[in-house]
matplotlib code that plots the C-alpha trace (Angstrom):
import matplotlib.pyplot as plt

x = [-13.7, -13.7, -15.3, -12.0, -9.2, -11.0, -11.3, -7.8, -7.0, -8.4, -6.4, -3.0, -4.3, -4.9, -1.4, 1.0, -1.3, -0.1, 3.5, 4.8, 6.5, 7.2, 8.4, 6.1, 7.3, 7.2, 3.7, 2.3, 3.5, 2.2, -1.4, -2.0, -2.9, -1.9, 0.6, -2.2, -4.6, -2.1, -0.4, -4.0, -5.1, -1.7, -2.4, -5.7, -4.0, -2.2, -4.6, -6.5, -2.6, -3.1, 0.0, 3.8, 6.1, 9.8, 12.9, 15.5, 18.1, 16.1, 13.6, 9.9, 8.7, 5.1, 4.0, 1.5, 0.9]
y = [9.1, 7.7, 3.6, 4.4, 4.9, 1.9, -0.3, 0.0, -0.2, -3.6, -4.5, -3.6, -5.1, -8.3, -8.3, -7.6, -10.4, -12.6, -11.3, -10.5, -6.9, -4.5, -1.2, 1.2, 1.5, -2.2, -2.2, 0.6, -1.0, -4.3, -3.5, -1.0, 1.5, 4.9, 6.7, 9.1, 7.0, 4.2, 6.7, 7.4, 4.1, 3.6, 6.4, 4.7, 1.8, 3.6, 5.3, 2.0, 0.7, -1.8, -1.5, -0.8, 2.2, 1.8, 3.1, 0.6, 1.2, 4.8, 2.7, 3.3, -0.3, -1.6, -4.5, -5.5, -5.4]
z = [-4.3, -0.8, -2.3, -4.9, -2.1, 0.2, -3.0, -3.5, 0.2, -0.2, -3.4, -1.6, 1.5, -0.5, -2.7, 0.9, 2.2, -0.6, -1.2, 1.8, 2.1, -0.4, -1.8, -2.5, -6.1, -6.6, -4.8, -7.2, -10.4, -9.4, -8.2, -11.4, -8.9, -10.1, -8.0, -6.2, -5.4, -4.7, -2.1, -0.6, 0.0, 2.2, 3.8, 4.8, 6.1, 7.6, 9.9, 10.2, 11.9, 9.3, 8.0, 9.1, 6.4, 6.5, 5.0, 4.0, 1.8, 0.9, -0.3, 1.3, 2.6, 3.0, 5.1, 7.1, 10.9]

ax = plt.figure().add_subplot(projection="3d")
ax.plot(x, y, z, "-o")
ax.set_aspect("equal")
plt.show()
């Protein structure tokens, strides 16, 4: 489980890298990623402080640090 959640890490890593910021939604339905482990590997960039979350317009936003 753990090589799943850092493999995706890596593939949302990649796409912010090349796309700028992003909803989560967006973010989800772009990589593939289904919504669970999609929502893990954020949370793994998270704790790496890899990655800022904010809310605007009630929409979660993703970019990168």
């Amino acid at each position: 489980m753990f090589e799943i959640i850092g493999t995706s890490a890596g593939v949302i890593w990649q796409y912010l890298d090349k796309n700028g910021p992003s909803t989560v939604a967006k973010l989800i339905r772009e990589t593939q990623l289904d919504e669970k482990t999609a929502q893990r590997a954020i949370g793994w960039l998270a704790q790496e402080d890899k990655v800022v979350l904010e809310t605007v317009n009630r929409a979660e936003t993703i970019s990168l640090k």
